[in-house]
C-alpha positions in Angstrom: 69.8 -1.2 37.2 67.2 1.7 36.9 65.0 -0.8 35.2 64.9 -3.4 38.4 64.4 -0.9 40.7 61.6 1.2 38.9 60.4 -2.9 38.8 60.9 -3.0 42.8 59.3 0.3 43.0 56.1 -1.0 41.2 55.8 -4.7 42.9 55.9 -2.5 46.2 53.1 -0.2 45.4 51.1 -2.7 44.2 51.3 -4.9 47.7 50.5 -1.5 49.0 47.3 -1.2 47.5 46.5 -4.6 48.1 45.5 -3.9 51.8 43.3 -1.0 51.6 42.7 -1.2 55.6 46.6 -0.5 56.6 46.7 2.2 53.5 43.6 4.4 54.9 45.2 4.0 58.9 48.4 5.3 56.5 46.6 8.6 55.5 43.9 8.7 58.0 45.7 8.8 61.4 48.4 12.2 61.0 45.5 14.2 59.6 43.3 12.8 62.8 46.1 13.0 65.1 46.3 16.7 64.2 42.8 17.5 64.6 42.9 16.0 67.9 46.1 18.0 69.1 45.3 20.8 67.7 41.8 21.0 69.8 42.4 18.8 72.9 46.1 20.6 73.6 45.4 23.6 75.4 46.5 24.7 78.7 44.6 27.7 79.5 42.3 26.8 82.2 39.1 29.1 82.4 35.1 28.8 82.9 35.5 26.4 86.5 32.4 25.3 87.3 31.6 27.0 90.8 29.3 26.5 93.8 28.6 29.1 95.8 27.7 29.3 99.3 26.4 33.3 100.1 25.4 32.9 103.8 25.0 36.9 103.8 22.5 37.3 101.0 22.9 40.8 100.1 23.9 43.2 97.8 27.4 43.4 98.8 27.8 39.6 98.4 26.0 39.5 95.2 28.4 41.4 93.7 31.0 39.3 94.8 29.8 36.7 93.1 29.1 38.5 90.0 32.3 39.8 89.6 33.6 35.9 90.0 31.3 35.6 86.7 32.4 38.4 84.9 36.2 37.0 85.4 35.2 34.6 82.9 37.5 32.1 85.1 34.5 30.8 87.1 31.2 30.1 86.0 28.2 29.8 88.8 27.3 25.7 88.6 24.9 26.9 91.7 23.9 27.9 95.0 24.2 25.7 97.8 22.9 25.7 101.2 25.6 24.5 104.0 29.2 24.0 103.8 28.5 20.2 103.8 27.0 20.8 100.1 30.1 22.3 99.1 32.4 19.6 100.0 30.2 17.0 98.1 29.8 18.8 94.8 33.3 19.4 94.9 33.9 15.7 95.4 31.3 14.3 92.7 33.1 16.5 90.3 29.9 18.7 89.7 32.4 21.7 90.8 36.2 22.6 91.2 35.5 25.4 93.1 33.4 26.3 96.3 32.9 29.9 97.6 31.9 30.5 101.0 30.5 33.9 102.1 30.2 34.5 106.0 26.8 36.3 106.9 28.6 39.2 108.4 30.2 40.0 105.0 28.5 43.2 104.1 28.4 44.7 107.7 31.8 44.1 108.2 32.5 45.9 104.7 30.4 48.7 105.8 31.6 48.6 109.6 35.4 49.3 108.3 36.9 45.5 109.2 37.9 42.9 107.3 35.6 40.3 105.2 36.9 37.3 104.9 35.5 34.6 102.3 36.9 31.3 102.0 37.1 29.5 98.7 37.9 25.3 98.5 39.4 24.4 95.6 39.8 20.8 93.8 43.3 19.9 94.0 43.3 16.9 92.1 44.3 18.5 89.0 47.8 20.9 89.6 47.2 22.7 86.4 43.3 23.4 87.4 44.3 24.0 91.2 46.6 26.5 90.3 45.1 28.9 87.7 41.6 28.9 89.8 44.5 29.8 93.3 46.3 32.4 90.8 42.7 34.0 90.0 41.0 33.8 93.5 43.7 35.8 95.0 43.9 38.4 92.4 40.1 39.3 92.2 40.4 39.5 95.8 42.9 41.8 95.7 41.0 43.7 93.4 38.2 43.2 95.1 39.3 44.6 98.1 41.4 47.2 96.5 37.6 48.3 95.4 36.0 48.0 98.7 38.5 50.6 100.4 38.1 52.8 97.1 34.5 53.1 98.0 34.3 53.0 101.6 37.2 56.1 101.7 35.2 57.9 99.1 31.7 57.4 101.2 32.8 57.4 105.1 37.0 58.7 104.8 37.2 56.2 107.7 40.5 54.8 108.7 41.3 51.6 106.5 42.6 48.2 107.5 45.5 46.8 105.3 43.0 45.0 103.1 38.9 45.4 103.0 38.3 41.7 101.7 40.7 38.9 102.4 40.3 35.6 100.3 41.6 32.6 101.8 42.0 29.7 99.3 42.3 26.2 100.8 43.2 23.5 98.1 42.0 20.6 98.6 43.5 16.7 98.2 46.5 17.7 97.1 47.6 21.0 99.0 51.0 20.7 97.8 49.6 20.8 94.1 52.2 17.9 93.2 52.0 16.7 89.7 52.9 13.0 90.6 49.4 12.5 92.7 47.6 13.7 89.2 49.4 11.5 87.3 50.4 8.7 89.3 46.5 8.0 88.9 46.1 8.2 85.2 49.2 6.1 84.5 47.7 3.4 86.3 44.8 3.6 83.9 46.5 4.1 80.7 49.0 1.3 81.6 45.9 -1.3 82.1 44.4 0.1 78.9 47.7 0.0 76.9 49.0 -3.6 77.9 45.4 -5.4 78.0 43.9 -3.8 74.4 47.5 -4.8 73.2 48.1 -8.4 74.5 44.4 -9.1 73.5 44.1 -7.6 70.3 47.5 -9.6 69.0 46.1 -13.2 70.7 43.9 -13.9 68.0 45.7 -12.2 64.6 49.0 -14.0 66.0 47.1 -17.0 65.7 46.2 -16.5 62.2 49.6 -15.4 60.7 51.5 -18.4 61.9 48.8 -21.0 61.0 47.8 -22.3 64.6 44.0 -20.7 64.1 43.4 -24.0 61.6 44.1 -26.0 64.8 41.7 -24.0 66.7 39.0 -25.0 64.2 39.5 -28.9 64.2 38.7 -29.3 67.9 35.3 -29.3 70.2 36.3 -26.1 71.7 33.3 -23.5 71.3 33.8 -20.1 70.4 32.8 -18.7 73.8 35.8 -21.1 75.2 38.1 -19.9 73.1 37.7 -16.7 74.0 37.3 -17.0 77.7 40.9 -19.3 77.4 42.5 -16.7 75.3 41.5 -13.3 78.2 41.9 -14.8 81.3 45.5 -14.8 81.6 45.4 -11.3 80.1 42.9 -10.2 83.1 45.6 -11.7 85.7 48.2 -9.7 83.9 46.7 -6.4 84.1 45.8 -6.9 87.8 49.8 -7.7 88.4 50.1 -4.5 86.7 48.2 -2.9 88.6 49.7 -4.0 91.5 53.0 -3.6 90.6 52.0 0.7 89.5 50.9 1.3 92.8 53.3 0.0 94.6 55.7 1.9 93.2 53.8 4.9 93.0 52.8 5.4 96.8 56.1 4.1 98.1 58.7 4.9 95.2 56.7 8.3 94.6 54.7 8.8 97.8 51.6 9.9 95.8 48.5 9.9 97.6 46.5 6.8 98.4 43.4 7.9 100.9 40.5 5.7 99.6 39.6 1.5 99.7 42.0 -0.7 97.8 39.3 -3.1 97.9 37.1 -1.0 95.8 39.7 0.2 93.2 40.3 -3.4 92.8 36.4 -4.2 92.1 36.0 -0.8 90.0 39.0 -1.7 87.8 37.6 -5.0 87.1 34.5 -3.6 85.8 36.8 -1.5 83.6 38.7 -4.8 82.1 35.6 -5.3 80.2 35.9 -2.6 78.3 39.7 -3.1 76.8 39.6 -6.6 76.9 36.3 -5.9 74.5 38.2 -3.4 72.5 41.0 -5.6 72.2 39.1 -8.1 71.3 37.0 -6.0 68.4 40.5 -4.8 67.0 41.7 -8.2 67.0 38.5 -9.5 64.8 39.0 -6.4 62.8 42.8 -6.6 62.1 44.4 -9.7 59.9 48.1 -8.6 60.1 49.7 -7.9 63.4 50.5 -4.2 61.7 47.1 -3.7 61.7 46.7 -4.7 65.3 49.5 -2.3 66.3 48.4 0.8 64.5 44.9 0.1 65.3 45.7 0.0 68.7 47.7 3.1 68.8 44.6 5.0 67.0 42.3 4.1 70.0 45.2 5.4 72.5 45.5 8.8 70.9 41.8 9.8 72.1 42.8 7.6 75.3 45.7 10.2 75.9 44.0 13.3 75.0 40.2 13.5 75.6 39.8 11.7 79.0 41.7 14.3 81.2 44.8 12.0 81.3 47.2 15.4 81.3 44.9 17.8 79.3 41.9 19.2 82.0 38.8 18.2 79.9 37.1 21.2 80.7 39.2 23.5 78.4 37.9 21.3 75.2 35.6 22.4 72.9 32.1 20.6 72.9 32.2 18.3 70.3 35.3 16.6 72.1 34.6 16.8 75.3 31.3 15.0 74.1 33.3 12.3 72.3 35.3 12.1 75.9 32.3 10.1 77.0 32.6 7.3 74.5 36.0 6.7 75.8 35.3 4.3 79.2 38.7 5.5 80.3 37.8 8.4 80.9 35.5 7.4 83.6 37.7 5.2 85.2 40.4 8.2 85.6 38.1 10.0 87.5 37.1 6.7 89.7 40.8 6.5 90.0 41.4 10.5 91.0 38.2 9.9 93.4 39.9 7.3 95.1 43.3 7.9 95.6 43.1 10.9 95.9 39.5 12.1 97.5 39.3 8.9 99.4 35.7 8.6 98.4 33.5 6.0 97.7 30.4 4.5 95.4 28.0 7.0 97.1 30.1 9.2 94.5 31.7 7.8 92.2 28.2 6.1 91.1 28.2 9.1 88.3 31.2 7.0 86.5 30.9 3.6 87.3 27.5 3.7 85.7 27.9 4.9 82.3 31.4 3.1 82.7 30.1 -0.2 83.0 27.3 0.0 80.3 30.1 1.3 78.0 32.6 -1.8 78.8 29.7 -4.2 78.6 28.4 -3.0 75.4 31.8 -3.2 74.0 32.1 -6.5 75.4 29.0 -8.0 73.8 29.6 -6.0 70.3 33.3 -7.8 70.7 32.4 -11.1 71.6 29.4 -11.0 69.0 32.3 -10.6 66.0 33.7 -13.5 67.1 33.7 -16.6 64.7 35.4 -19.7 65.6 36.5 -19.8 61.5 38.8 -18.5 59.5 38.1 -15.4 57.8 
């Protein structure tokens, strides 16, 4: 008995070693899976890009805005000039946090009364709203506490309950609800998911049961073939998509305050892209197995370096860099723009840009693999 199965035990190893491709995605994946959690996972929000809007100008209010630095929660992105300027860098995504300093601040500092200075905040993302809420108040607490410190000490004038008062105002999503941050990227990894999937097995399920040789025997060119074989995949993701925010705005009442119509358009542009990686896995891939784990190595990065629940701005460089080469990333944020901003391309430009070129260049390096033969 020992004998047969020491027998099994050797047949088995050697199929193994047979197909070096699913052997390295064997011993490759966990150890890049852990890199990627163990970098990408990390909840501690700090370093916001901030725009600042110091109407006053003056000593006082410069070292408001210092301290905001020294916090090591906010960095300065910039000055800007109106309030208008705030609103639109905290749309494009060039900041999550605006700061708005009245002219009067330092006289009413020095006059005894209260200065108040109104920060926006991005509400998009809960876990970013949240911690840049949680630090705004307490350095204006501090602050203030401060202020009186100094103004006691210089004039021993009679002090108001509080010398600076910070008033946050969170933007998109005042409630900070999770389900109108995630609602968003769902819809986004769901096209992603189904479409690289359903794609990537058309043409290796053709293979492995025999019907490819059929394929080959008739007039139909490559280029038909693989039009034929992604169309009905690009009417399934639309469903989809359909179907995911339906239920999310009226199952989940998240919020919906942009253009279906453009969403619509935008997420056809980003079809290219999986239905091109799809397609590359499926030219790559000769087992279905290899489809499958294939696919789930380009989902990992999906999931954890395009701000689907991780904020991208905790990463360290190198992957929030690789972010970029990921098109969903840029399609999140369209998404996020829309639902939740309700802004349009005079924005979202910045993404649909580089996400097109990226989805179109995956397209062509796709469609340029494949052979109408078998391989």
């Amino acid at each position: 008995m020992f004998s047969r199965v020491v027998a099994m035990v050797r047949k088995e190893f050697i199929h193994i070693l047979r197909d070096p491709g699913t052997l390295a995605m064997v011993f490759l994946v966990p150890a890049i899976e852990l890199v990627l959690f163990g970098y990408a996972i990390n909840t501690t929000v700090d370093h916001l890009p901030t725009v600042v809007l110091d109407q006053a100008d003056d000593r006082l209010s410069r070292a408001f805005v210092q301290s905001l630095v020294n916090s090591t929660m906010f960095d300065l992105a910039g000055y800007v000039t109106d309030v208008q300027s705030v609103r639109a860098a905290i749309d494009d995504g060039r900041a999550k946090v605006g700061v708005i300093i009245p002219p009067t601040y330092a006289q009413d500092l020095e006059a005894g009364r209260t200065a108040e200075v109104q920060v926006l905040i991005d509400g998009s993302d809960p876990t970013v709203a949240q911690s840049a809420l949680y630090a705004i108040e307490s350095l204006g607490q501090a602050e203030s506490g401060a202020a009186l410190a100094n103004r006691l000490a210089a004039r021993g004038l009679a002090l108001p309950g509080t010398a600076i008062d910070v008033r946050p105002i969170v933007l998109y999503n005042p409630s900070m609800l999770s389900i109108n941050f995630m609602i968003p990227g769902l819809i986004g990894l769901i096209m992603q998911l189904q479409t690289i999937m359903l794609t990537a097995f058309a043409i290796v399920r053709e293979r492995e049961q025999g019907t490819f040789e059929q394929l080959i025997v008739t007039p139909i060119r490559p280029v038909e073939i693989m039009i034929g074989k992604l169309l009905p995949y690009v009417f399934i993701a639309f469903v989809n998509v359909g179907i995911i925010l339906a239920v999310g705005i009226f199952w989940f009442k998240a919020t919906f305050a942009g253009d279906l119509g453009l969403l619509l358009a935008l997420a056809g542009l980003f079809l290219f892209s999986t239905l091109g990686l799809g397609l590359l896995i499926s030219t790559i891939s000769r087992t279905q197995l290899q489809a499958t784990q294939l696919s789930i190595f380009v989902m990992l990065p999906s999931m954890l370096l395009t701000g689907f629940v991780f904020p991208r701005d905790t990463m360290p460089w190198p992957l929030y860099d690789l972010g970029f080469l990921v098109p969903l990333t840029f399609f999140l944020r369209i998404l996020r723009g829309v639902m939740l901003k309700g802004v349009g391309l005079d924005v979202l430009w910045v993404d649909v840009l580089p996400m097109t070129v990226l989805g179109l260049s995956l397209f062509l390096l796709s469609a340029s693999r494949f052979r109408k033969q078998l391989v």
